[in-house]
C-alpha positions in Angstrom: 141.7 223.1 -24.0 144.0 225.7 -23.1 142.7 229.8 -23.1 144.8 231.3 -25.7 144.9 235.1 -24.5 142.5 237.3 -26.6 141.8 240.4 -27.3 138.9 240.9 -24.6 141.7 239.6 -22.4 144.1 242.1 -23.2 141.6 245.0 -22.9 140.1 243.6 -19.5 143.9 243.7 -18.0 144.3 247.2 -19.0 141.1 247.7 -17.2 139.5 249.8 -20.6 137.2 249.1 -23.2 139.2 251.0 -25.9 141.8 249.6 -28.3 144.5 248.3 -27.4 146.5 250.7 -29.5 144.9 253.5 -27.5 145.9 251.7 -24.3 149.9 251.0 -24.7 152.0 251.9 -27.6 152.4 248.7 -29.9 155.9 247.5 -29.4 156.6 248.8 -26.2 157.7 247.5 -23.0 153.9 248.2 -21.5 152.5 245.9 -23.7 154.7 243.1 -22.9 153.9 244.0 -19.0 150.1 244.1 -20.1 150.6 240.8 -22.1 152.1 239.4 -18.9 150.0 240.3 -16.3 146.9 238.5 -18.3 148.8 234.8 -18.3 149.2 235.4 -14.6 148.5 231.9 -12.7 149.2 230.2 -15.8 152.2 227.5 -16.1 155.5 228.9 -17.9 155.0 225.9 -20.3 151.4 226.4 -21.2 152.4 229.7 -21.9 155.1 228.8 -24.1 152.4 227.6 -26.5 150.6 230.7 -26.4 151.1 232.0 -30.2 148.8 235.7 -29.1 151.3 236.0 -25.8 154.4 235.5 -27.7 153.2 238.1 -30.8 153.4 240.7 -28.1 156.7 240.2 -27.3 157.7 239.8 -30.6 156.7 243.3 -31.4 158.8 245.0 -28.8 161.9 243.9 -31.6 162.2 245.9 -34.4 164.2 243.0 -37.3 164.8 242.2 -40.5 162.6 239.6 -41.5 163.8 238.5 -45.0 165.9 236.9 -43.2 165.9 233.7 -40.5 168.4 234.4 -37.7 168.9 231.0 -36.2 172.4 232.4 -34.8 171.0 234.2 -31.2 174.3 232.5 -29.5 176.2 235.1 -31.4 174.8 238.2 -29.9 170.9 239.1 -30.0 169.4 242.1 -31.2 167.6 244.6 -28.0 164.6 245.0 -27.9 162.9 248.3 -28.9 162.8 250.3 -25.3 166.4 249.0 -25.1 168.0 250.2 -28.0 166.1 253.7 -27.5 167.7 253.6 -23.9 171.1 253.3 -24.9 170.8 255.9 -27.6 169.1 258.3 -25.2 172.1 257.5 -22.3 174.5 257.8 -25.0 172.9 261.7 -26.0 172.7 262.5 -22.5 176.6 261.7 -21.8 177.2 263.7 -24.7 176.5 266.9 -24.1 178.4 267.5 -21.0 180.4 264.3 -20.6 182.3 265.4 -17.7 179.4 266.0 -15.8 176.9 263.5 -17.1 179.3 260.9 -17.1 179.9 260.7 -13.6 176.2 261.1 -12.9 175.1 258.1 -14.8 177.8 256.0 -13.5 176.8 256.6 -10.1 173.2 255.7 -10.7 174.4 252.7 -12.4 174.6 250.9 -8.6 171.1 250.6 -8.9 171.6 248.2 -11.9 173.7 246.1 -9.8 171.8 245.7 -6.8 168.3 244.8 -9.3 170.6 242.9 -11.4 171.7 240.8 -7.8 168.2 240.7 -6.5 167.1 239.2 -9.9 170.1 236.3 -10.0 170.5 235.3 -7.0 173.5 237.0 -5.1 174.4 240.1 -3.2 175.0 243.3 -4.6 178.7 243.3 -3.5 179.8 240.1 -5.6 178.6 241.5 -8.6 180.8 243.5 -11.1 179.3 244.9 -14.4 182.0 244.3 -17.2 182.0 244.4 -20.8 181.2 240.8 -21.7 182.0 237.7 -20.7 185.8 237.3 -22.0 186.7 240.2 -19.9 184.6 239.3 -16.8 186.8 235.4 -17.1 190.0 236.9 -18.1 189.7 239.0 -14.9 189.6 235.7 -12.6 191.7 233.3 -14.3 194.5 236.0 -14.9 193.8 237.4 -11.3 194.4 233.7 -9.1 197.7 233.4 -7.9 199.3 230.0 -9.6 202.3 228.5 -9.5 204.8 226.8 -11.6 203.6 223.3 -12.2 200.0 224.1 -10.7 197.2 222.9 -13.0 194.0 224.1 -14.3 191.1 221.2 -15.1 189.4 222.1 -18.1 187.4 220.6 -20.8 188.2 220.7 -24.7 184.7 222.3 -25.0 185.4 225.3 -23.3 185.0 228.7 -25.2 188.0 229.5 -27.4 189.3 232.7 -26.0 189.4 231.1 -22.3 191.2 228.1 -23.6 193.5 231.2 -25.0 193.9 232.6 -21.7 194.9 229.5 -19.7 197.2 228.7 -22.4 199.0 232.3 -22.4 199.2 231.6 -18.4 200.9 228.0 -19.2 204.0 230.0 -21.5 204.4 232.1 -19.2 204.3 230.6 -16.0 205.0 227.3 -16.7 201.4 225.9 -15.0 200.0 222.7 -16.2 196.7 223.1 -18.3 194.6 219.5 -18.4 191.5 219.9 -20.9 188.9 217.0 -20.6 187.8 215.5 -23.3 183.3 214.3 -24.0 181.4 212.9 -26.3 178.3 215.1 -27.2 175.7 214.4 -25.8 176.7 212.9 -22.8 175.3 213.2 -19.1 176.0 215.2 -16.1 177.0 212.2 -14.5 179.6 211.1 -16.7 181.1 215.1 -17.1 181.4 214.9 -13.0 183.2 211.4 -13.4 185.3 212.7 -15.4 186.3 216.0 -13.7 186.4 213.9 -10.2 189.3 211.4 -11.7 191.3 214.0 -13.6 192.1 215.9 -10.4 195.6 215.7 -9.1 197.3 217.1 -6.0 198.2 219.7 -8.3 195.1 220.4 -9.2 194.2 224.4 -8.1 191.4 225.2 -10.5 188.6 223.7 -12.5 187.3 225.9 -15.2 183.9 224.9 -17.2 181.0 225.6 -18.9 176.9 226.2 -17.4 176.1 225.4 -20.8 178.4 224.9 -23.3 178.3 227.8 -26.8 179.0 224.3 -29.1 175.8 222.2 -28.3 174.0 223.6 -25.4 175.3 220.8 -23.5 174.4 221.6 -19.8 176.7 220.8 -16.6 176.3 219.9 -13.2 177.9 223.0 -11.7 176.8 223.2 -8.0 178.0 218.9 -8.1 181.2 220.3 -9.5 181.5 223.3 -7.3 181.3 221.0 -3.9 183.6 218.3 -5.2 186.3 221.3 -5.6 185.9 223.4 -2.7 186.5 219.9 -0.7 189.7 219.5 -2.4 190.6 223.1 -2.2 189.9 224.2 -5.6 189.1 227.1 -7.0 186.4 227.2 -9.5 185.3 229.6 -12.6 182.5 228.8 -14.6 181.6 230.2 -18.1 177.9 231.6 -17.6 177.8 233.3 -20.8 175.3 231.0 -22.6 172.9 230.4 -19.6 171.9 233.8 -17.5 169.0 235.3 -19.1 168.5 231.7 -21.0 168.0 229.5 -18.6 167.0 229.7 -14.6 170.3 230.9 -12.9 170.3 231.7 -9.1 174.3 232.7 -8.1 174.4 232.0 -4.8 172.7 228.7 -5.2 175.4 227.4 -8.0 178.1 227.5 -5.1 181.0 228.5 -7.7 184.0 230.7 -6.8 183.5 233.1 -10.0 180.5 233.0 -12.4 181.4 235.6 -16.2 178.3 236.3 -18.0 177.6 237.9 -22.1 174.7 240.3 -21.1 174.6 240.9 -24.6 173.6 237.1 -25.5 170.5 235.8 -23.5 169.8 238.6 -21.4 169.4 241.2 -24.5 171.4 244.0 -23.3 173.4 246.2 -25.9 177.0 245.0 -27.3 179.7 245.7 -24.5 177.3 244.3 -21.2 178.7 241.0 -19.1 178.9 240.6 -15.8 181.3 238.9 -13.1 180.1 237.0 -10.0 182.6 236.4 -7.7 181.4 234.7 -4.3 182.0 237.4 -1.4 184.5 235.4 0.5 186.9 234.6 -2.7 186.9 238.5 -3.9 190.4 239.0 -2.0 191.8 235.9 -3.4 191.5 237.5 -7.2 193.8 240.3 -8.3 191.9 242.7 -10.8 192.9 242.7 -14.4 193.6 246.3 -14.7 195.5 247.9 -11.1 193.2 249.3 -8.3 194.6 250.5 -5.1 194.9 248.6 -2.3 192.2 249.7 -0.1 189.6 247.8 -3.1 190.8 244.4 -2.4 187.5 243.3 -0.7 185.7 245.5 -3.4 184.0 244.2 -5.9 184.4 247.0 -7.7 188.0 246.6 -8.4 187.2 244.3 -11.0 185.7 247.3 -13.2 188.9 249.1 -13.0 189.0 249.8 -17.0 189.5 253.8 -17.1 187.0 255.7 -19.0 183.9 253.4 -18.9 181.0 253.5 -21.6 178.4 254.4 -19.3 176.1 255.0 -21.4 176.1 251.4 -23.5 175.9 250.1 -19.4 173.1 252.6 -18.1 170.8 250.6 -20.8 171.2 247.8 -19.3 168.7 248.6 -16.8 165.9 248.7 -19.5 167.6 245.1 -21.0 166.6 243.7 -17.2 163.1 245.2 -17.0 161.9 243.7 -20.3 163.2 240.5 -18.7 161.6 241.0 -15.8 158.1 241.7 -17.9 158.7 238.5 -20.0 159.6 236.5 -16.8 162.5 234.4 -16.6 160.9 231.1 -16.5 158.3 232.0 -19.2 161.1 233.0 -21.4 163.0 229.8 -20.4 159.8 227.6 -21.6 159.6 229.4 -24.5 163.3 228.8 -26.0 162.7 224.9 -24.3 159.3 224.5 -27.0 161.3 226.2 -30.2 164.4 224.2 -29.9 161.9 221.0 -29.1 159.6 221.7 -31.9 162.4 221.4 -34.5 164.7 218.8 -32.9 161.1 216.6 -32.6 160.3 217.1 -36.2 163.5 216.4 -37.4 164.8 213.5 -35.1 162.6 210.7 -36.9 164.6 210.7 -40.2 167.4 208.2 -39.5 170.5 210.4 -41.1 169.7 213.0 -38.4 171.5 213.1 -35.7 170.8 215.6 -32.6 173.9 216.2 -30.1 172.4 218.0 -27.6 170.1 216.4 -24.9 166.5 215.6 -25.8 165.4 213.3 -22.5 162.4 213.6 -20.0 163.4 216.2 -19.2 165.3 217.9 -21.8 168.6 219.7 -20.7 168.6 222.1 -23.2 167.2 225.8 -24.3 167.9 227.6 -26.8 171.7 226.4 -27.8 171.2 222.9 -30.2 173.3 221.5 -32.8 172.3 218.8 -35.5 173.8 217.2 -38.2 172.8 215.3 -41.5 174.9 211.6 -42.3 177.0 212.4 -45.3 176.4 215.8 -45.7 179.5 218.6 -44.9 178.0 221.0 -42.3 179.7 223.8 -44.0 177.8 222.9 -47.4 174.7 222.8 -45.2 175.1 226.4 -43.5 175.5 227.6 -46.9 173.0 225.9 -48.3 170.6 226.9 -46.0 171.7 230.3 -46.1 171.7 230.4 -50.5 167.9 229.3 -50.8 166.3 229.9 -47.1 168.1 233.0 -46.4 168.5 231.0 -42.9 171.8 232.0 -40.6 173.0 229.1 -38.7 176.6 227.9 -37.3 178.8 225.3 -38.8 180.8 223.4 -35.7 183.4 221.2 -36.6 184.8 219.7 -34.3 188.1 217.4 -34.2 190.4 215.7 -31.6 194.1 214.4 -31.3 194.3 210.7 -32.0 192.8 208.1 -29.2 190.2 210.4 -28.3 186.4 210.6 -28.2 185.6 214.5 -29.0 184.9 214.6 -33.0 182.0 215.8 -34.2 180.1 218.4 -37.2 176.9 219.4 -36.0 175.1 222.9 -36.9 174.6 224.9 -33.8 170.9 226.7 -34.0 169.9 229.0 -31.6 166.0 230.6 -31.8 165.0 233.6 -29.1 161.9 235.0 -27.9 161.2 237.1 -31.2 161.6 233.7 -33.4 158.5 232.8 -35.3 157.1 229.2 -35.5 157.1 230.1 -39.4 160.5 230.4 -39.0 161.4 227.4 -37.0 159.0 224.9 -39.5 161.0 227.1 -42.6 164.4 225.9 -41.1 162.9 221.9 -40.9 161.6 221.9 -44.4 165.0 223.2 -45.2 167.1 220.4 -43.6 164.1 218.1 -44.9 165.1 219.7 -48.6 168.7 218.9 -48.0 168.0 215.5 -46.4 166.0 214.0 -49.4 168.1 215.6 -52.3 171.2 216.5 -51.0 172.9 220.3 -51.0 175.7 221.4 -53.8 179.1 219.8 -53.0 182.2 222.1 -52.2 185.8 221.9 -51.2 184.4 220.1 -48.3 182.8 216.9 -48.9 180.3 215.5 -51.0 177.6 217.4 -50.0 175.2 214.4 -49.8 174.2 215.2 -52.9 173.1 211.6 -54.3 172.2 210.6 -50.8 168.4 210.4 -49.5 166.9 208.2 -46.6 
């Protein structure tokens, strides 16, 4: 039977006999670091399991817990020692901003060489930006393109990129293919399908690590070697998998890599990041003008004016709590909440799952299901009215002779999410499943159905 970490445990890693209180304040990013150091040697699955470790960490987030926040894809509260470093950042700057200002930006390099030593690249193809959109829009506005040139993407991709190519394609007259997939589908069949949509016009191939509709995970470093041997460039949208799932850079072999720090990783509102592989920084111009002698800087890419350093500075504390979680510990545990709901709920015959359950599962925290005959809208709200439960509505649709068309609700636990809340949100769909949710403008609502 598997050691569950106790009390003596915790007091013997502190190397006391005293309470725990006494020890490391409650809540705090010592106690997480204490928690951590006594599951040393143990498997990042086995710990997953491990209700006493996981208490701990849920601690170090101060919530509200009338309600169920199945929505973490959205953005994801900070933890406690993160939230007190932004504020204190944000003070600092304050009182003398044009001194302070400049100070914390300088020591703000440190995040970016810990935040490269921690993923997987070097310090000088990593820009710190304010989310994802931006870190994107800098690349796919910033490669030269030429009339008639085309960009490969998929009908999946997030919304605001699809915006961006589209805004290049009126005003530059380039060619914008977006691939159509069933959810959930393979790796193998989303690299058949890139490989026989390229065309000799073909200059860029844009898609997801893991896609913000259903988690559904691609074949990236497959799909970066098929471009670069045809001479293409290629951006991928990271936002849903650093700090989620196991992300080395360097190892992915992309072009350009835009990350939402503010999603898995925890970091306060306004953090992303841009990974742009050393060799291709000259190729990309910089969204906002930087003088010529920054071409092969990396830095150019954070040419925004006045920065809000101290909203970024905080972002060293958002990587240390990561750190003290681990990565792959943190990866096991999203893995066993999404799995412990998706199992309990995939027997019932009107369920149906579209992200990847197999042996072994491609997904983390990012999920989406969906109940035969019943609206997903009716559901969200549903499950909102009488389990105070916030999840995501998807619906999907597609132009005619083609296979993307789906509703699904997207739910998305995180490391503070209780297995209370997780068994709440299945006795919920279970509820709606045997007697049906109140019908809307929408559809039906299922309400007569039941399996």
């Amino acid at each position: 039977m598997t050691a569950l970490w106790s009390r003596r445990s915790f007091l013997r890693a502190t190397g006391g006999l005293v309470p725990a209180a006494a020890v490391v304040r409650a809540g705090g990013l010592e106690a997480v670091e204490v928690a951590s150091r006594s599951v040393t040697g143990r498997t990042p699955e086995d710990v997953a399991k491990d209700e006493f470790y996981w208490r701990e960490v849920q601690l170090a987030f101060k919530l509200d817990r009338t309600l169920i926040n199945l929505n973490n894809g959205f953005t994801a509260p900070c933890p406690r020692v993160v939230l007190e470093s932004e504020f204190r950042y944000l003070e600092l700057i304050n009182m003398l901003p044009v001194h302070y200002q400049a100070m914390v930006a300088r020591n703000c390099e440190t995040i970016r060489r810990r935040m490269a030593a921690e993923f997987g690249c070097e310090p000088e193809e990593l820009a710190l930006t304010r989310g994802a959109s931006e870190a994107l829009q800098i690349v796919q506005n910033g490669i030269d393109l030429e009339p008639g040139d085309e960009v490969l993407t998929t009908e999946q991709d997030y919304p605001r990129m699809l915006t961006t190519w589209d805004q290049r394609m009126r005003r530059q007259r380039i060619k914008v293919s977006r691939i159509q997939f069933p959810v959930p589908t393979t790796q193998d069949d989303l690299y058949q399908r890139f490989e026989s949509s390229i065309t000799p016009r073909t200059k860029v191939m844009h898609f997801c690590h893991v896609t913000n509709l259903t988690g559904q995970l691609f074949p990236v470093a497959r799909l970066s070697r098929l471009a670069r041997s045809k001479g293409i460039v290629t951006i991928v949208d990271g936002a849903h998998a650093l700090g989620m799932c196991p992300v080395k850079l360097r190892e992915l072999e992309c072009d350009a890599y835009g990350v939402s720090l503010h999603k898995w990783l925890l970091a306060p509102i306004g953090n992303g990041c841009l990974y742009v592989r050393r060799e291709m920084i000259p190729r990309f111009w910089p969204l906002q003008a930087a003088p010529e002698q920054q071409d092969n800087d990396i830095r150019k890419f954070e040419s925004i004016g006045t920065h809000p350093w101290g909203v970024r500075a905080a972002l060293g504390e958002a990587l240390a709590f990561h750190q003290a979680v681990g990565g792959e510990r943190k990866a096991a545990r999203l893995r066993y909440l999404t799995l412990r709901w998706a199992n309990a709920l995939k027997k019932h015959s009107r369920i149906k799952i579209l992200s990847n359950l197999g042996e072994p599962a491609e997904i983390w925290a990012v999920a989406a299901v969906a109940i035969g005959g019943i609206d997903v809208r009716d559901l969200a709200r549903y499950l909102m009215d009488k389990y105070r439960i916030i999840s995501v509505p998807l619906v999907g649709g597609a132009p005619p002779n083609q296979v993307f068309d789906y509703q699904a609700l997207r739910i998305s636990p995180n490391i503070y999410t209780t297995l209370e809340e997780i068994d709440t949100f299945v006795t919920a769909m279970e509820d709606a499943l045997e007697n049906g949710v109140p019908s809307s403008e929408y559809g039906t609502g299922g309400a007569a159905a039941a399996s």
